[in-house]
N, C-alpha and C positions, 0 to 999 in steps of 0.2 A: 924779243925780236921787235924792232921799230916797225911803225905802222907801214911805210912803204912798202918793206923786205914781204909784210904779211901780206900784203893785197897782191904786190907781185907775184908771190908764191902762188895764187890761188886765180889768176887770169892763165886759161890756157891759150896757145898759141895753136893757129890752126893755118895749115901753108898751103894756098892757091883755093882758097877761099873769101869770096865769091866768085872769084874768076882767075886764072892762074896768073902767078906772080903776087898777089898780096897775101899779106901776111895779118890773117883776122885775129885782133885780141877778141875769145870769147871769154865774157865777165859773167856765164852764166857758176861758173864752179865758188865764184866768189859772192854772190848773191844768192847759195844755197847756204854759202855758210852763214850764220844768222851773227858772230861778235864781225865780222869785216863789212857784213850788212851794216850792224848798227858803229859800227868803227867812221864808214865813210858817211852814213848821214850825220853823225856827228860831229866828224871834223868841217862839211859844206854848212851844218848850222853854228857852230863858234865862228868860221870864218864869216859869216855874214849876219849874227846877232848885232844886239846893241845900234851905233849909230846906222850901219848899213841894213838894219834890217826890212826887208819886203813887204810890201801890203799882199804880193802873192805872188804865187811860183807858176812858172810857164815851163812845161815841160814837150820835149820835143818826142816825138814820136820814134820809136815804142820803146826801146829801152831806159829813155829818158824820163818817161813815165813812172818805173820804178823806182826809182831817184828822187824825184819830185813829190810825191806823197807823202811817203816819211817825213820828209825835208819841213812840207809846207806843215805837216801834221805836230813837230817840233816846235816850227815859227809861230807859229799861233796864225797860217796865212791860209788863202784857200789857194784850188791848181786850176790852172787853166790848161787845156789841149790845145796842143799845135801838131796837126796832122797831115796825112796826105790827102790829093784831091778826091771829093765824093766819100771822105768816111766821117764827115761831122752832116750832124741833122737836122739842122738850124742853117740860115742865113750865113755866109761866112764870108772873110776879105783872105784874098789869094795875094799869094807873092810867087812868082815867079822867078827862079834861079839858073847858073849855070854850073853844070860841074865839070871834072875835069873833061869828062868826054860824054856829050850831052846836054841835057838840061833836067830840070824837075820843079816840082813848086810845094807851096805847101801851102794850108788854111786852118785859121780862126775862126771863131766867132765873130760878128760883124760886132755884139754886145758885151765880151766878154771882159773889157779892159775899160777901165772909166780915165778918163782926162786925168792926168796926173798922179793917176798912181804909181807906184813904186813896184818894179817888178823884178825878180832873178830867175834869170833861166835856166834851165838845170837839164844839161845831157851827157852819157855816155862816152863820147870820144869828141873830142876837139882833132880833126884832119883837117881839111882842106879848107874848112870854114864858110863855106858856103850854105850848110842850114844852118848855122846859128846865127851869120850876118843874115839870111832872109827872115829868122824867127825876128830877129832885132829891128829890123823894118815892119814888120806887122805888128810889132807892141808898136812902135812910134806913128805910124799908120792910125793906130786908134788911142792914141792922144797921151799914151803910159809913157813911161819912163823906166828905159833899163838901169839899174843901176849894179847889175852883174852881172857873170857869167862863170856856171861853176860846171866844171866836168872832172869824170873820177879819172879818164884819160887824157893826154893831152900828144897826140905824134905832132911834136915837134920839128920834125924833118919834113913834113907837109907844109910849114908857112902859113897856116889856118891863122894864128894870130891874127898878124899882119892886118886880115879883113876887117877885124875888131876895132879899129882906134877906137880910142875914146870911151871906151869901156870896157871895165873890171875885171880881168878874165879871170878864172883861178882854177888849178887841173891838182889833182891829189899825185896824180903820176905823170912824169915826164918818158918819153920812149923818143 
């Protein structure tokens, strides 16, 4: 079975969840399985070894966290949090976003990224693009440098790209 057909097999679908009318991929059934575990850090670390490789991984809040450990634990990099307002403990620099209906924001460390470093972000679903274009403002905020973007989903039908120029995007699954 190709790697795709496997992960697909193993993301359940779950309808009018969080709110009716969408249609939530849960990745929990595929993240108990431990070879689709180690299948998709795998594939997000060959994709971004060698010349693209990261000085450290930013992982977006909370499934993305998941993601981002293994990942940075392969690279030989360390993880950075990117979370929501009031659950980092430290000092932090806020980005404020909009989504499709509302707003939200998200926070850093005000230290946790140095001038120049080389960073890849690593979350869960690529939708509508607006936390991962705000994560991407608060590496460049504190002085890093994205030089990708990897998620194990990507809904395509959302135009989450699009927010990206300019950098690296890379999803294991298209939907």
């Amino acid at each position: 079975m190709a790697l795709a057909d496997d992960l697909r097999a193993r993301i359940r679908d779950i309808p009018d969840f969080p709110t009716p009318g969408v249609l939530f991929k849960d990745i929990t059934p595929l993240l108990a399985h431990a070879d689709s575990l180690r299948a998709v850090v795998g594939a997000i670390v060959e994709h971004f070894d060698g010349d693209r490789r990261p000085d450290t991984i930013v992982g977006i809040e909370s499934r993305g966290f998941l993601l981002a450990a293994p990942v940075a634990d392969r690279l030989g990099a360390g993880v950075v949090l990117v979370r929501k307002p009031g659950k980092l403990p430290w000092r932090t620099v806020r980005e404020d976003y909009d989504l499709e209906y509302g707003s939200d924001a998200l926070e850093i460390h005000a230290d946790a990224l140095r001038p120049g470093e080389r960073v890849l972000v690593v979350d869960d679903v690529l939708a509508t693009g607006g936390t991962a274009a705000a994560t991407v403002r608060l590496v460049e905020r504190l002085g890093a440098e994205v030089t990708g973007l990897a998620f194990l989903i990507e809904l395509a039908f959302l135009g989450g790209r699009a927010r990206l120029p300019g950098v690296e995007a890379m999803a294991l699954l298209t939907y």
